[in-house]
C-alpha positions, 0 to 999 in steps of 0.5 A: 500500500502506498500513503501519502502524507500532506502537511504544512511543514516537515519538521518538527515544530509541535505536535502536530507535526510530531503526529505528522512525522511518526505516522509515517515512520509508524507505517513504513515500519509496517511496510507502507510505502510513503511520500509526503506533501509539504511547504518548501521551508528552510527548516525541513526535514529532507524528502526525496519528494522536496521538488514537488514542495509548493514554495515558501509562503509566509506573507508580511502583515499589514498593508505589504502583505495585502497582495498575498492575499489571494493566495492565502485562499487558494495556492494554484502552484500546491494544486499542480504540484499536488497533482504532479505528485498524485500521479507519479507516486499514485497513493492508495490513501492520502493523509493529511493534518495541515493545509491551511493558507499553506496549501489551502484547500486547493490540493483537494480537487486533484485527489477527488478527480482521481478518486483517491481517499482523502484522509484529514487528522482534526488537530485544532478547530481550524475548519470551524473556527477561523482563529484556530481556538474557539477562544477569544482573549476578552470573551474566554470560549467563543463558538460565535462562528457556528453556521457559517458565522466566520464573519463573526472572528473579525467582528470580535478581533479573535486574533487580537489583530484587525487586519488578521483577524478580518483575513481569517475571517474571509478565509473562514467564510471562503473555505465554508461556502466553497465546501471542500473540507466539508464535503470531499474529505472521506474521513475526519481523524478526531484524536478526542471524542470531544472534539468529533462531537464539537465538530459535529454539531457544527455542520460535519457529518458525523457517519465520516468521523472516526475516533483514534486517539493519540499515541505517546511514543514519538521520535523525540522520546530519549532516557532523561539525563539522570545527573540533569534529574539529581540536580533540578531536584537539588535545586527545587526540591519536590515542583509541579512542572508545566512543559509547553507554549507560553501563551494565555488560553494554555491557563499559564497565568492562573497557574503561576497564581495558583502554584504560589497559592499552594506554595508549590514550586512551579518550573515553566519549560517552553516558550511563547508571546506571554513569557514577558508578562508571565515573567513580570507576574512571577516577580511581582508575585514574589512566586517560586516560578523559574522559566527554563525555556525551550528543552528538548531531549533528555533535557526535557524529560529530565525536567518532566521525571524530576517533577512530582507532577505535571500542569495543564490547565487550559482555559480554551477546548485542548483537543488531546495534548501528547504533552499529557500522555508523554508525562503519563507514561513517564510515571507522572500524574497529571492536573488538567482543567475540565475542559475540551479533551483533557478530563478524556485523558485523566481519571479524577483522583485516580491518575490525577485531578481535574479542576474547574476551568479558570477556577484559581481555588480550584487549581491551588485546591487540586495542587495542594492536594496532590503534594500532601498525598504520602509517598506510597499513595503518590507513586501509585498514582504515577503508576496507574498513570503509566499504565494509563498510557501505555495501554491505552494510547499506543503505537499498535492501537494508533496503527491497528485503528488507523489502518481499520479506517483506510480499509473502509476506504482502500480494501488493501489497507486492512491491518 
């Protein structure tokens, strides 16, 4: 069987991309034969398929960017080169987890007239929230756009930008009424349920969504530095750790409140647009909150493993964050907020705590109570969080349950 694997970029800059890479390493290891589709960007991984790459688009904001605008809806150079593709490599299946104004929704109509199935990986809210989140910085969760209301992300200013904000929404209203992502994608890939039933009830038929969640092994897992370990516990003593994007929906802020509520140390590793306002809230705070930056590697599961636990309280719809399944398998219990797909990912009380969104009592409550726990009672729950993981949310499930949904589309592709 042939797959061909489409995605904005080809390295690895998050988790979308992490999913991008290790399915098709996941189905090469079965025998597949793969290719991919993908941006032409500096940062890419090599391909053997790199000359059929649409090239680089990243257009300027503001008014220099306003003659991209065309292309930002439609990419008529990734439509040929798609179809260029399509017809060397000839796929049994196509998979993608990205197109956006990348590609755009262009690339559909050649997979269609070829009739080859079209597989598409729902990371995020994209198709039915112009600004990605269903999340508004003023507002909290915004489902305003429901029913082909994209107009609404510009009347709002989802993007805290006007210009960006009033383009999402054109290309959001463009992208619906045009119908391509809804109508021609054979199979929708919801790595939550609660994201195949928000999807749903905004206007996608729901007989082509299909459940498989997430797997946690990928091709950065490393043993943590064990010197790195015996240091950050030296240094911080027993901490909540917290690994990921530094920006306002991920609940960053109420947790650095939070923490110092608890009187938790509280060890931030990532980046992102809210680290200089988090770090003033740190210092005004007077809080035991230390910013490490970006880690990768054995770094970074050093930071996770010499953790008690780890934090996630989001304050928009988190789909399925591998972070959570990551720390998981690692033996580290979990706190999350109740939204979106995380309370699918953590048994309350049992492999750690679910607190009310937004709520910062509730976060410091469920802190609090997770480090008084006594060390027997503790590592039971990092034990049946890693058991959690790693019999749930594993390599051969994602492949059996993949590979039983191409079959519905490819009678070759039978696990």
């Amino acid at each position: 069987m042939r797959l061909l694997g489409v995605h904005r970029i080809h390295y690895r800059k998050g988790g979308a991309e992490a999913v991008h890479f290790d399915h098709l390493a996941l189905f090469r290891e079965h025998g597949w034969t793969c290719a991919e589709f993908v941006m032409d960007h500096p940062l890419n991984e090599p391909s053997e398929w790199s000359s059929y790459f649409p090239s680089y688009f990243d257009p300027p904001g503001g008014l220099k960017g306003l003659p991209a605008t065309p292309r930002f809806f439609h990419s008529s150079e990734a439509r040929a080169k798609f179809a260029r593709l399509l017809d060397d490599f000839k796929p049994d299946i196509i998979h993608a987890h990205g197109l956006y104004q990348q590609l755009t929704s262009a690339i559909v109509a050649p997979a269609r007239a070829r009739n080859i199935p079209f597989v598409y990986t729902l990371h995020d809210f994209k198709l039915i929230c112009p600004a990605y989140f269903f999340y508004n910085r003023k507002k909290g969760v915004c489902e305003e756009c429901r029913g082909g209301a994209q107009w609404r992300c510009a009347v709002n200013n989802c993007c805290d930008n006007f210009a960006k904000s009033a383009l999402y929404a054109a290309d959001g209203l463009y992208q619906w009424r045009k119908g391509e992502m809804r109508h021609d994608i054979a199979r929708y890939i919801a790595p939550s349920r609660f994201l195949a039933r928000k999807y749903a009830e905004h206007g996608f038929d729901a007989e082509r969504i299909r459940y498989v969640p997430n797997f946690f092994e990928t091709q950065d897992d490393a043993p943590a530095d064990a010197a790195m370990m015996a240091t950050l516990r030296a240094r911080h003593g027993r901490y909540l750790a917290y690994f990921g994007r530094l920006s306002q929906e991920k609940g960053v802020s109420l947790l650095i409140d939070a923490a110092h509520a608890a009187k938790t140390p509280l060890v931030l590793v990532g980046d992102g647009p809210q680290r200089a306002d988090l770090e003033a809230q740190v210092r005004a705070l007077g809080a035991d909150c230390v910013f490490v930056g970006h880690q990768s590697g054995p770094a970074l599961w050093a930071h996770v493993e010499a953790a008690v636990a780890v934090a996630l309280p989001s304050i928009w719809y988190e789909n399925a964050p591998k972070s959570i399944l990551e720390a998981q398998a690692r033996g580290k219990p979990a706190i999350v907020s109740e939204l979106g797909g995380l309370p699918e990912m953590v048994e309350d009380g049992v492999t750690g705590f679910i607190c009310k969104s937004g709520d910062r009592a509730s976060l410091a409550d469920c802190i609090a109570r997770l480090f008084a726990l006594e060390p027997g009672a503790l590592a039971a729950m990092g034990e049946k969080a890693r058991a959690s993981a790693r019999t749930n949310f594993t390599r051969e499930r994602y492949y059996r349950e993949m590979a039983r949904v191409y079959a519905e589309l490819a009678p070759g592709a039978a696990p």
